[in-house]
C-alpha positions as CSV (number, residue, x, y, z in Angstrom):
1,X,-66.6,23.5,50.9
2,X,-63.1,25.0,50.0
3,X,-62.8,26.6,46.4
4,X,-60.3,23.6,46.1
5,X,-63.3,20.8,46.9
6,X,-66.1,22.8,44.7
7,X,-63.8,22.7,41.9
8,X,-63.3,18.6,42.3
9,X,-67.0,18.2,43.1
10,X,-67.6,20.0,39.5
11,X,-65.2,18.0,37.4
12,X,-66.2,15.2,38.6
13,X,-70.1,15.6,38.3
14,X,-72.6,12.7,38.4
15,X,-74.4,13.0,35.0
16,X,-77.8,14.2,35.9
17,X,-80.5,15.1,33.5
18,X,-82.9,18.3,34.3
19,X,-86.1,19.4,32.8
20,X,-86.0,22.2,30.6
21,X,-85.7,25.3,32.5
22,X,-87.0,28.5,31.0
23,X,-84.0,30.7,33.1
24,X,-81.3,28.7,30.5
25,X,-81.5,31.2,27.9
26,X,-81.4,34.2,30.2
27,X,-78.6,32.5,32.0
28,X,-76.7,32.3,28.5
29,X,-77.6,36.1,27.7
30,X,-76.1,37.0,31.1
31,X,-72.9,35.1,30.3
32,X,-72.5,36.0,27.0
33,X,-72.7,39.7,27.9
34,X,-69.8,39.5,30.9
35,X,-67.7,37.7,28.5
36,X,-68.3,40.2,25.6
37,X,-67.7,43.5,28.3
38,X,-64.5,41.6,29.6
39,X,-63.0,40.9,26.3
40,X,-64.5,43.5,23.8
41,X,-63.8,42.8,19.9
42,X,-62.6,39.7,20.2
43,X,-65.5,37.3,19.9
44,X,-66.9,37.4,16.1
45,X,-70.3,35.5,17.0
46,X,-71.4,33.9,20.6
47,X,-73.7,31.5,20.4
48,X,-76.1,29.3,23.0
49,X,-75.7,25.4,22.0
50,X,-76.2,22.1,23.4
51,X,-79.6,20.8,25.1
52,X,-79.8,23.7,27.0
53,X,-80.3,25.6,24.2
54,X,-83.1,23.5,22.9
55,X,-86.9,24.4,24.6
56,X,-88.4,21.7,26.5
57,X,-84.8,19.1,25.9
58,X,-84.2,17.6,29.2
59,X,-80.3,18.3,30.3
60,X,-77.2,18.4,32.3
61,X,-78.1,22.3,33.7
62,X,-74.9,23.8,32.2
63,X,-75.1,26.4,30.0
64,X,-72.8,25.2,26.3
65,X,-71.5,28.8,24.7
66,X,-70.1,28.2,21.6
67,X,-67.6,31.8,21.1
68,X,-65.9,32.2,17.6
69,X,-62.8,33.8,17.1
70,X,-60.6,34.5,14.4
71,X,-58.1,31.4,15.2
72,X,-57.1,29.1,17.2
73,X,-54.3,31.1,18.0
74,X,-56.8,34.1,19.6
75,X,-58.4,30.9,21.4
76,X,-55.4,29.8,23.1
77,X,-53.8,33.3,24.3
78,X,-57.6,33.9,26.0
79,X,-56.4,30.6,28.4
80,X,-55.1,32.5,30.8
81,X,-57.4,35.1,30.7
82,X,-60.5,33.5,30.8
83,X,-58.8,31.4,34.0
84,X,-58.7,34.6,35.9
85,X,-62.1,35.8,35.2
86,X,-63.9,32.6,36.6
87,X,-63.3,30.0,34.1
88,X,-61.1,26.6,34.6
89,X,-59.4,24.5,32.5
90,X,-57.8,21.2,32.0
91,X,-54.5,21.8,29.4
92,X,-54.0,18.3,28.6
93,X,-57.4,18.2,27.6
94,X,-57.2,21.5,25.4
95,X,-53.6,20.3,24.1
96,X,-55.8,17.3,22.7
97,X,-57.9,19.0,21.1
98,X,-57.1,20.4,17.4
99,X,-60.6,22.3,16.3
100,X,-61.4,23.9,19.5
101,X,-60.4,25.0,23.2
102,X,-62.8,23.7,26.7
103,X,-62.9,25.8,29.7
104,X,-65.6,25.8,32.5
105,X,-67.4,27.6,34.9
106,X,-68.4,26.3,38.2
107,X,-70.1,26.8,41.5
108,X,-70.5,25.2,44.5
109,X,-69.4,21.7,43.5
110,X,-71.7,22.1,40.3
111,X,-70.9,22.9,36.5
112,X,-72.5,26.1,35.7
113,X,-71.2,26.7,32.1
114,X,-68.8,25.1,29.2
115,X,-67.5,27.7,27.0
116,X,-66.1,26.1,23.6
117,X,-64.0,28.7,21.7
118,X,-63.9,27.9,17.7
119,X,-62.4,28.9,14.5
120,X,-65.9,31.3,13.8
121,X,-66.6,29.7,10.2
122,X,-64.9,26.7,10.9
123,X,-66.4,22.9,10.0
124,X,-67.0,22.6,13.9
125,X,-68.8,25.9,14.2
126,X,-71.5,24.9,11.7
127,X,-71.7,21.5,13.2
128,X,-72.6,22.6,16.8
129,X,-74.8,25.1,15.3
130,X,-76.3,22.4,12.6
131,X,-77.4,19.8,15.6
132,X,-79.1,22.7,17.5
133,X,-80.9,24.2,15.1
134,X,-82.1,20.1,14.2
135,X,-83.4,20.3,17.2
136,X,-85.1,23.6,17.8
137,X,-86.8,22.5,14.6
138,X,-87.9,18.9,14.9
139,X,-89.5,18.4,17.8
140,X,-89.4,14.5,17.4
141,X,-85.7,14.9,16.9
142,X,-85.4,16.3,20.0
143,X,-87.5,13.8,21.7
144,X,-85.4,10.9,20.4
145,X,-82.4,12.7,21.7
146,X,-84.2,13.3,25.4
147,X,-85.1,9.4,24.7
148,X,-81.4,8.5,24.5
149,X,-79.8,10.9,26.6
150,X,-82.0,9.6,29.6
151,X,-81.0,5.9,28.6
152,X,-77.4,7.1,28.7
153,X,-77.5,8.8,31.8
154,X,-78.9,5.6,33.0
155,X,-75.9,3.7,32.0
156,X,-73.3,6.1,32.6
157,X,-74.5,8.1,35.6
158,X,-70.7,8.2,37.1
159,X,-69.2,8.7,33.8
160,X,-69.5,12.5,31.9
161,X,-66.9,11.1,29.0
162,X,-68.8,7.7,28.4
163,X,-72.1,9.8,28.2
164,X,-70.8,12.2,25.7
165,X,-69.2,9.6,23.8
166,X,-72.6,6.8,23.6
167,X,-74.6,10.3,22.2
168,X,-71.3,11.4,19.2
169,X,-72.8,9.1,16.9
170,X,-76.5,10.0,17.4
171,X,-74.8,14.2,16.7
172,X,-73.0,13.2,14.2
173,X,-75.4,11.7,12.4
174,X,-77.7,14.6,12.9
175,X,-75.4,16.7,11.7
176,X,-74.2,14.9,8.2
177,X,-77.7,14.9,7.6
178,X,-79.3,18.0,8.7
């Protein structure tokens, strides 16, 4: 497989839910460190979010890193960057998006991580860390998200965006109310 077809196997993923694997958090430590050796004092807080992040959650086995930085001006000048030290991105997804920038890591025709760079502080910042920390702490919250993320998967197995959109208003509920 050419670096070409890995890259189109990855973006365009099956949505496929793993158990819990107990190498996730090492795998975050791992990734967290290369990114804070490669770009040293610019990262105020690196975090390890979505399900991967949660012990014993099911999930998609990619690694979510939430990064803060000081703005999302730092966040978009680390594009390029980040693009030559094994990340990928789409811009016309990024350009879309106001609170945040996307970029992705990826081997052999699988997602390996999604790094989401954020205003540190910001509303989104406490949100993503507000829905894991429900989690880590409510076991039956996480088992009613395992519940509906498997139904989803179910329904949307060729479709990551329909997935992640059926689960927004489970988060954001979660989230208003955590």
């Amino acid at each position: 497989m050419t670096e070409e077809e890995s890259l189109l196997a990855a973006i365009y993923e099956d949505v496929e839910l793993h158990s819990y694997d107990d190498s996730w958090p090492q795998a975050f430590e791992v990734e967290r460190d290369r990114l804070l050796s490669l770009f040293p004092g610019t990262f105020m807080d690196v975090q390890h979010i979505g399900s991967t992040a949660v012990p014993g959650l099911s999930a998609k086995p990619v690694i979510d890193i939430l990064a803060g930085v000081q703005s999302i001006t730092v966040a978009e000048r680390l594009a390029l960057p980040l693009c030559q030290s094994g990340y990928t991105t789409s811009a016309e997804f990024n350009e879309s998006l106001s609170d945040r920038k996307w970029f992705m890591r990826w081997a052999n025709g699988h997602r390996t991580h999604h790094l989401h760079l954020v205003v540190h502080g910001s509303p989104v910042w406490h949100a993503r860390l507000r829905f894991r920390n429900a989690l880590r702490s409510s076991p039956e919250l996480a088992a009613k998200y395992a519940a509906l993320k498997t139904q989803l998967a179910a329904t949307h197995p060729n479709d990551r965006e329909a997935y992640t959109d059926a689960k927004a208003e489970f988060v954001h509920a979660i989230v208003r109310g955590a």
